[in-house]
Backbone bond lengths (Angstrom), bond angles and torsions (degrees), N, CA, C in turn:
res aa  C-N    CA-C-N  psi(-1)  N-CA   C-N-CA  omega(-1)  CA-C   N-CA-C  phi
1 X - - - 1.446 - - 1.523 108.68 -
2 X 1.457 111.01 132.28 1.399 130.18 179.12 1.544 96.24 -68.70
3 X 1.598 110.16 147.20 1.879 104.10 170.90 2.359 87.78 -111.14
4 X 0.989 101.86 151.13 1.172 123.04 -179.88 1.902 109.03 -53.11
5 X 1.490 110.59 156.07 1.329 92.78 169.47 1.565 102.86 -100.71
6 X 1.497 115.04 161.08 1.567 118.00 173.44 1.615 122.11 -55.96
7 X 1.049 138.67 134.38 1.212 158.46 -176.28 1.520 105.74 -76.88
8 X 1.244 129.08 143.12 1.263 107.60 170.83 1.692 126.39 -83.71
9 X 1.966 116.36 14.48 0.967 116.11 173.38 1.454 109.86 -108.93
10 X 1.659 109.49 -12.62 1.155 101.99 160.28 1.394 131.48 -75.09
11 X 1.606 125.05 -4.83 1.075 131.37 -164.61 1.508 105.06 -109.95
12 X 1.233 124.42 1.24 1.256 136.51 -176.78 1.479 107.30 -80.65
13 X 1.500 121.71 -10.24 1.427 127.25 179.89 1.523 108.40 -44.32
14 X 1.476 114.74 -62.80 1.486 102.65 170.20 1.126 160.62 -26.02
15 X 1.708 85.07 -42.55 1.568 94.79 -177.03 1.355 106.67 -92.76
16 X 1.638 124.84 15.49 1.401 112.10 176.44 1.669 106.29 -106.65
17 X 0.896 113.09 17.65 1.745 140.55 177.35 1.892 103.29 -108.19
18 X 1.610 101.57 109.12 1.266 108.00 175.86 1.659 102.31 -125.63
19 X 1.651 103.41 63.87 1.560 102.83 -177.45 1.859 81.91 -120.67
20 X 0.637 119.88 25.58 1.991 97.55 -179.12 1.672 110.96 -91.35
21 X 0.675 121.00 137.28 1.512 129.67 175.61 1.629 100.81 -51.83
22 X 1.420 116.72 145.11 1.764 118.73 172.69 1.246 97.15 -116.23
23 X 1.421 103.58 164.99 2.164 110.26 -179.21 1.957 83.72 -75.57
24 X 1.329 79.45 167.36 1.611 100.69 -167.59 1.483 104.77 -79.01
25 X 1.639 114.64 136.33 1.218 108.58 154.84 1.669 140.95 -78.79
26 X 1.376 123.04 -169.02 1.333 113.18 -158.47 1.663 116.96 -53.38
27 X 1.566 92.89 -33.75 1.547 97.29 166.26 1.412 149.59 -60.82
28 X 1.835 95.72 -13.99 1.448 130.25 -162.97 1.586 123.97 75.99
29 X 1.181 108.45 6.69 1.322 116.21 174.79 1.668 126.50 -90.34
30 X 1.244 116.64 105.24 1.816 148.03 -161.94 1.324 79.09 -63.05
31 X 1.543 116.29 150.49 1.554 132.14 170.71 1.200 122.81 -151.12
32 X 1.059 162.19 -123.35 1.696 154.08 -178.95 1.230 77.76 -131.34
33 X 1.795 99.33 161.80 1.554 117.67 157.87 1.439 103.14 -153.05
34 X 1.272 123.10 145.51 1.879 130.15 168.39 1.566 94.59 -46.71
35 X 1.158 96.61 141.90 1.971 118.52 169.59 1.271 113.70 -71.32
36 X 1.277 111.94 140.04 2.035 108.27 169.50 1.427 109.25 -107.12
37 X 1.379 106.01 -149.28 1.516 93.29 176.37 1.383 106.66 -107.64
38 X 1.044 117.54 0.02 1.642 129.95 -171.99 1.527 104.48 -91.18
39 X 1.488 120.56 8.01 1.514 124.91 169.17 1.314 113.37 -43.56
40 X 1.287 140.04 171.38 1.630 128.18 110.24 1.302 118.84 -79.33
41 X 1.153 98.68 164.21 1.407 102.47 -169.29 1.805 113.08 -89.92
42 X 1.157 132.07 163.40 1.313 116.71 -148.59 2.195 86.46 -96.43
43 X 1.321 97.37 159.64 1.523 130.47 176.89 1.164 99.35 -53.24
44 X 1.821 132.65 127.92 0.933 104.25 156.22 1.795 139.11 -93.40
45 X 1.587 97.24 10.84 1.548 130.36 -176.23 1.377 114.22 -111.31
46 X 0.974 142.64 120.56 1.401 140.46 153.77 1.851 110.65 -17.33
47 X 1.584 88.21 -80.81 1.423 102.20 -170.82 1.943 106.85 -138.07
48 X 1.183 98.31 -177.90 1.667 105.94 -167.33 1.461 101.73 -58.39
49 X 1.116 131.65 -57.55 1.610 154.42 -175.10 1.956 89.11 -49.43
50 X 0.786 115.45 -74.06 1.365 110.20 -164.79 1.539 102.94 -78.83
51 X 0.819 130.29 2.06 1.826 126.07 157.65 1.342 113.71 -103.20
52 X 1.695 121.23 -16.47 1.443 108.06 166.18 2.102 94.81 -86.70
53 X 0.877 103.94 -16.87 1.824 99.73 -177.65 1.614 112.98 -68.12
54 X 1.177 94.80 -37.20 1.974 97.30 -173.75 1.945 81.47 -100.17
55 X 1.217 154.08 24.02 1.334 133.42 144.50 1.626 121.96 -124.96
56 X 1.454 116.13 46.84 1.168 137.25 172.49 1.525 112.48 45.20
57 X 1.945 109.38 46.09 1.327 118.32 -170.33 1.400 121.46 85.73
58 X 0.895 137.53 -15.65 1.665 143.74 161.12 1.187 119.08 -95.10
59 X 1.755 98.83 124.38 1.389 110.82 169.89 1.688 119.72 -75.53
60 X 1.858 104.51 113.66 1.181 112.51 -179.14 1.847 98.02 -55.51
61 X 1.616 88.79 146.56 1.504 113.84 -176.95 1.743 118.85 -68.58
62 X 1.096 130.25 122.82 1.563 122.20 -168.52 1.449 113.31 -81.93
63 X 1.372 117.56 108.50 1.761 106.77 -173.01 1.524 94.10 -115.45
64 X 1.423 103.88 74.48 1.350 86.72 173.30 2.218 103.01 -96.18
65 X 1.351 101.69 -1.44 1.676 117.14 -153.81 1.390 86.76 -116.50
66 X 1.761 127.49 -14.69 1.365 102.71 -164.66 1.570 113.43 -75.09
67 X 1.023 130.81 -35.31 1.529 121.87 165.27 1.268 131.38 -29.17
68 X 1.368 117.35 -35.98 1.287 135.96 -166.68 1.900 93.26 -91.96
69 X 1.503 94.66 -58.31 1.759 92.03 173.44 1.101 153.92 -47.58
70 X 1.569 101.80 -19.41 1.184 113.36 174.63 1.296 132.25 -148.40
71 X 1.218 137.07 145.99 1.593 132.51 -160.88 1.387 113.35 -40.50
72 X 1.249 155.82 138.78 1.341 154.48 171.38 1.703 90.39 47.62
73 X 1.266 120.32 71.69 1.380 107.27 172.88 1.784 113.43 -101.27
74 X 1.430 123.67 -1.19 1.309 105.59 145.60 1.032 131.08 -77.07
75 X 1.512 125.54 -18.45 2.032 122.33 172.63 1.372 84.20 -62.21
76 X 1.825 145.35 -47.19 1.492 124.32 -146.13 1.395 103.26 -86.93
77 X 1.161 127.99 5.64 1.549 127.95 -173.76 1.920 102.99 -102.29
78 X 1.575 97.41 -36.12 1.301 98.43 172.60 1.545 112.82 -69.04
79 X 1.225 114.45 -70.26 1.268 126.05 168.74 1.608 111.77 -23.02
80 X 1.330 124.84 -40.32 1.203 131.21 176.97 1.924 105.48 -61.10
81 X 1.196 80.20 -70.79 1.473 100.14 -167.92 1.301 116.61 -32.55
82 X 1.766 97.77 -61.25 1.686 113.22 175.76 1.060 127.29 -71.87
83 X 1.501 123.04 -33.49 1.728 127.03 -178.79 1.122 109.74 105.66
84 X 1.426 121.47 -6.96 1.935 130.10 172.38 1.573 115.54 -68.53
């Protein structure tokens, strides 16, 4: 199974998220800024301990590179995701 390409209203999710950290102003003080698409996407674990705790001892796998890694590696992320 093919996964869809993004829409440009589906990709607009970001920018309705004004939690990202901004570079500091003159004062040095960090403030919110609207999201782009060039975000990362947020963690879904704090830390290692509490992502091997909510995955019954296994450290979930990091795909943040697998697209790039591997041949058609967004169908394998979908395919992952969904179970198709």
């Amino acid at each position: 199974m093919q996964c869809e390409l993004l829409t440009p209203d589906s990709v607009e999710i970001a920018a309705e998220h004004d939690d990202y950290p901004s570079d500091p102003n003159d004062e040095g003080e960090i403030g919110k800024r609207q999201g782009t698409l060039n975000d990362p996407l947020w963690k879904p674990y704090q830390n290692e301990k509490e992502a091997r705790y909510n995955n019954n001892g296994a450290l979930p796998p990091d795909l943040t590179q697998i697209v790039k890694a591997r041949v058609n590696g967004e169908n394998y992320i979908f395919s992952l995701l969904t179970g198709n």
